[in-house]
VOGU-3710 file (C-alpha; in Angstrom, 3 decimals, decimal comma):
1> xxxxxxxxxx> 58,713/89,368/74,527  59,838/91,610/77,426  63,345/91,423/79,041  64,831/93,553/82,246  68,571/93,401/82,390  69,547/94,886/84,830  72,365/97,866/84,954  76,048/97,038/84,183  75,054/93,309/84,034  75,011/91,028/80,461
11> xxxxxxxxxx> 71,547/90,384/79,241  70,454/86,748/79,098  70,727/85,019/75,359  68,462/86,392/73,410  67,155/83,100/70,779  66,336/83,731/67,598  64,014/80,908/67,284  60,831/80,030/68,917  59,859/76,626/70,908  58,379/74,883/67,738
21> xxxxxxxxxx> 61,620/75,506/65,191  63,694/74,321/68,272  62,402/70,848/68,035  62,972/70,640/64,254  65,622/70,437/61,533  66,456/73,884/59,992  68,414/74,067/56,844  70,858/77,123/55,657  69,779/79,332/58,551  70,953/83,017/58,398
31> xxxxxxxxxx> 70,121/85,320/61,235  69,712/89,062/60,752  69,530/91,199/64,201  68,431/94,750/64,248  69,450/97,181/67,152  67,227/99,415/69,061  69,039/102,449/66,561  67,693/100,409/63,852  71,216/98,600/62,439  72,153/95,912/61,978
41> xxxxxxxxxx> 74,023/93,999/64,173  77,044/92,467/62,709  78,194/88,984/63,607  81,154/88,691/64,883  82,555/86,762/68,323  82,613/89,751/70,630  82,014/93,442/68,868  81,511/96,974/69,270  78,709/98,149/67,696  77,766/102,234/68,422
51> xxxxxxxxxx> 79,056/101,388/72,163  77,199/98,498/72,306  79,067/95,410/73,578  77,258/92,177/72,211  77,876/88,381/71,868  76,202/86,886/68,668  76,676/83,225/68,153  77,164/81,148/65,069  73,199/79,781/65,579  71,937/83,581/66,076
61> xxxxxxxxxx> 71,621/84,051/69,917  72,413/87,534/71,205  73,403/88,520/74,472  73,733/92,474/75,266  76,793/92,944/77,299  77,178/95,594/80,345  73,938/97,135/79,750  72,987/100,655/80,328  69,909/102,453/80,096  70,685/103,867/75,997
71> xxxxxxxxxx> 70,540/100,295/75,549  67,106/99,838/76,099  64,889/99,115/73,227  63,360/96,647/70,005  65,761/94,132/69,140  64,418/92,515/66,368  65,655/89,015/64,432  64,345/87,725/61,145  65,283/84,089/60,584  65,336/82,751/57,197
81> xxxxxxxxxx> 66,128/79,443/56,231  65,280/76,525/53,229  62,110/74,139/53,173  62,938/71,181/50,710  61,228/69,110/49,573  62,518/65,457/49,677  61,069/64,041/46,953  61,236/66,541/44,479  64,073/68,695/45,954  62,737/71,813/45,270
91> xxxxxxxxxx> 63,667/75,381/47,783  61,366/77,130/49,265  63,141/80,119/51,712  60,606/81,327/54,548  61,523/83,578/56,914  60,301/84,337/60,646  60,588/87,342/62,767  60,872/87,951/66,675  61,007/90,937/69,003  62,379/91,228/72,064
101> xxxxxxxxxx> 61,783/94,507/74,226  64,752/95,147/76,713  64,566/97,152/79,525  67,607/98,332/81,761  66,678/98,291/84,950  67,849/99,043/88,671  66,776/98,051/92,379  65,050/100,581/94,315  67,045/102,807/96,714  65,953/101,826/99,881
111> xxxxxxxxxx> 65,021/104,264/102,997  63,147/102,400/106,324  60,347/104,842/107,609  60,446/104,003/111,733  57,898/104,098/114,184  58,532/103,782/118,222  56,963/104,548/121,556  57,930/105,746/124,942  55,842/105,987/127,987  56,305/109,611/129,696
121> xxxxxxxxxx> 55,045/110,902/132,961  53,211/113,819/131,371  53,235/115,583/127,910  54,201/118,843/129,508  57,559/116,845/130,630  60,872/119,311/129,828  62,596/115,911/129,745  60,365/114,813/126,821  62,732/116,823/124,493  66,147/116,094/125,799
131> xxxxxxxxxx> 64,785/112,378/125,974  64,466/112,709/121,869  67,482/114,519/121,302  69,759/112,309/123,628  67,599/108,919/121,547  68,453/110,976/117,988  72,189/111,407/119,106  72,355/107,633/120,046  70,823/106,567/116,768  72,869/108,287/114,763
141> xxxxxxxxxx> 76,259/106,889/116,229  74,978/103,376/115,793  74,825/104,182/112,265  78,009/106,305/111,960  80,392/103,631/110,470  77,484/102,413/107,780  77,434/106,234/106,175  73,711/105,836/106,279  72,336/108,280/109,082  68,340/109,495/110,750
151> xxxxxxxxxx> 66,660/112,091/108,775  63,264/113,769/109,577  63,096/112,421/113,140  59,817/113,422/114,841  57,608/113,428/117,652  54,839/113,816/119,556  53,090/113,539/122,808  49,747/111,794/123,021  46,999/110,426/125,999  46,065/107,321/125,733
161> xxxxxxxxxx> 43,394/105,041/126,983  44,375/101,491/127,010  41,477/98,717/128,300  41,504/97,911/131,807  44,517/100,562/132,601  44,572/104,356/133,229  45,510/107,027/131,333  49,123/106,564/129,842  51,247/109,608/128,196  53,003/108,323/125,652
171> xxxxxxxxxx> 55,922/110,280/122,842  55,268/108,894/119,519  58,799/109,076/117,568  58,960/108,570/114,122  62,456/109,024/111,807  63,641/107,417/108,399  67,490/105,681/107,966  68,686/106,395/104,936  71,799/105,245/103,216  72,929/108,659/101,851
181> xxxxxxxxxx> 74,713/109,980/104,631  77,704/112,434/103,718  80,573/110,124/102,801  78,616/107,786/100,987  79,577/108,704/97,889  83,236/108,486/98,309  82,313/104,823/99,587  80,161/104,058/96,203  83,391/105,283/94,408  85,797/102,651/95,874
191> xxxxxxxxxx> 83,412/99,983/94,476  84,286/98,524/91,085  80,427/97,646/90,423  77,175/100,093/90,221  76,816/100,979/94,318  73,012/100,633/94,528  73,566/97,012/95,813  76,048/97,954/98,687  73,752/100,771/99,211  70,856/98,786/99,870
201> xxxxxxxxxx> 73,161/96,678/102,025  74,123/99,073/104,362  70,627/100,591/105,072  69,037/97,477/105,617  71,971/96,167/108,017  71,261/99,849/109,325  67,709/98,867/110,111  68,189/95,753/111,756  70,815/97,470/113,897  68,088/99,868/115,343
211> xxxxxxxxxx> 65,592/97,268/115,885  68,084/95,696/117,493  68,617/98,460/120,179  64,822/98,773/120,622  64,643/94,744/121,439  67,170/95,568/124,055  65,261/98,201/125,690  62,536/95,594/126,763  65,423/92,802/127,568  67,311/96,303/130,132
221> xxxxxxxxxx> 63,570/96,869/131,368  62,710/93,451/132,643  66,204/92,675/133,544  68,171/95,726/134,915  65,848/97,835/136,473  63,244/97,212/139,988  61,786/100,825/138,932  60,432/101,796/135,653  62,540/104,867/134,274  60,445/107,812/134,006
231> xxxxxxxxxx> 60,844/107,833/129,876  60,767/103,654/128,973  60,385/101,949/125,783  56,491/100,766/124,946  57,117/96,741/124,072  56,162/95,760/120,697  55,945/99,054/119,409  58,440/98,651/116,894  57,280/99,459/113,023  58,837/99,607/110,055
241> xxxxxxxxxx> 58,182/100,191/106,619  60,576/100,717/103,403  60,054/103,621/100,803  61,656/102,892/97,662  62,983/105,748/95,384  64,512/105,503/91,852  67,708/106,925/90,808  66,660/109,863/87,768  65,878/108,295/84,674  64,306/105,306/86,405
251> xxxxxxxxxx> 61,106/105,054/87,572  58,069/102,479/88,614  55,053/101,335/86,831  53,507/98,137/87,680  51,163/98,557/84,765  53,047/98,743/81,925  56,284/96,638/83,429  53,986/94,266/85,700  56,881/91,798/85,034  59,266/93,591/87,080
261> xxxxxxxxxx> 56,670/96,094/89,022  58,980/95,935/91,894  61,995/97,210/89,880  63,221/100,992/88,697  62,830/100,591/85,002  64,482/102,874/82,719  61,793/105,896/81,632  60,675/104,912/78,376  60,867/107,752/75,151  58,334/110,503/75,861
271> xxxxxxxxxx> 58,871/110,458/79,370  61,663/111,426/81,833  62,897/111,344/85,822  65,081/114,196/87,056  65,027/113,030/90,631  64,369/110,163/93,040  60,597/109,990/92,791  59,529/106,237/91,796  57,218/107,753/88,887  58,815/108,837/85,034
281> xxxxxxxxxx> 56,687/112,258/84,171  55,283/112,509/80,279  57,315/115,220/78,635  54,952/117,880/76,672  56,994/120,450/75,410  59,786/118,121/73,621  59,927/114,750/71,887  62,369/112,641/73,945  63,475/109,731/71,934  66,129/108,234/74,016
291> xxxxxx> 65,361/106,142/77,116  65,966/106,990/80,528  66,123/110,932/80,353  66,870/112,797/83,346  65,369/116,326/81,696  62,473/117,286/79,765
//
């Protein structure tokens, strides 16, 4: 069985049973859990085992508590217990065994790739580039009090044809929002959880702020003006589309976590992450053995 807890978060009860033994009487049951380091997992209320905070009940469920990545791994049960027979009362002790693979994991960091488009009298306009930076400069105030900001705003000028109309000039502007603008660490360090969820938050409250001012554009140019500005917004023009990245260590891989192929899942041991690509890399000069390294 595969489990993704995520980061900082308890992991659900892990039984040491399956569905059949459930539904029937089990006599002198004693529950041995292995660790991912291959101990054994004492049982006791609430413990510390080699940093590992876990909750093992009486009747041999586990739950992991604040997981983080060097948690990930095998945790393995054997359940042994008595068979009698009634009528002779002899003891027979079997024993079953389950495996659980855990996986920490984390959302994605989110960044929103934008798309936009202005009629323009010509493409040889001077305007056309004070138009962009004026549009960047507005964009990024908008955003100032989120600490997420524009990065690797674009654009260009293009003819085109539309049916029935003639020739329209038109300044295809592209930028991304992203949520690491300077001062958002000292905001992730106020927070008394992992930031990635306040992160996310932000950016995506960023985004719907900027679609927001687009949708306004058409509302000021059917309302407030009797002449079309030389420079106007092209309606419905508005795209959007989110690139994920992982934070190092993490990664994506719908094949071999299709259970959680939208998630960051910590690199398993072999592999490793040292940035915020979505993909772990296969290590080939070094035997990792720990999950979720950062370095080959």
């Amino acid at each position: 069985v595969s489990l993704y807890v995520k980061v900082f978060t308890n992991s659900p009860f892990l039984v040491c049973m399956d569905l059949g033994l459930s539904q029937e009487e089990i006599i002198d049951p004693n529950y041995l859990w292995i660790g991912p380091d291959g101990k054994k997992i004492e049982v006791f209320p609430i413990s510390v085992l080699r940093q590992i905070y876990v909750n093992l009940t009486e009747t041999g469920k586990l739950m992991v508590m604040g997981f983080k990545e060097s948690m990930s791994g095998a945790y393995t049960c054997t359940l042994s217990h008595k068979i009698i027979e009634t009528d002779t009362q002899d003891e027979t002790e079997v024993s079953e065994a389950y495996k659980f693979m855990v996986y920490a994991y984390r959302e994605p960091d989110y960044t929103y790739k934008i798309s936009v488009r202005f009629t323009t009298k010509e493409c040889k306009l001077v305007a056309n580039k004070q138009f962009f930076e004026e549009l960047k400069r507005i964009l990024d105030n908008i955003l100032s009090d989120l600490a997420c900001h524009v990065i690797e705003p674009s654009y260009k000028c293009h003819s085109v044809k539309i049916p029935k109309q003639n020739l329209l000039h038109e300044l295809f502007i592209t930028f991304q929002v992203n949520p690491f603008a300077p001062g958002w660490d000292e905001v992730c360090n106020h927070l008394p959880y992992d930031c990635e969820d306040e992160t996310n938050k932000r950016v995506q409250e960023a985004r719907d702020r900027i679609e927001e001012f687009f949708n306004k554009q058409i509302y000021a140019l059917k309302h407030d003006f009797q002449t079309l500005p030389t420079i106007h917004y092209v309606d419905h023009s508005f795209e959007v589309t989110r690139i994920d990245s992982c934070r190092p260590g993490f990664g994506k891989n719908d094949i071999t976590h299709n259970d959680c192929a939208s998630c960051c899942v910590v690199c398993d041991p072999g592999t490793y992450s040292p940035n915020n690509e979505v993909t772990c890399r296969t290590c080939v000069r070094t035997q990792i053995k720990q999950y979720g390294a950062k370095s080959c």
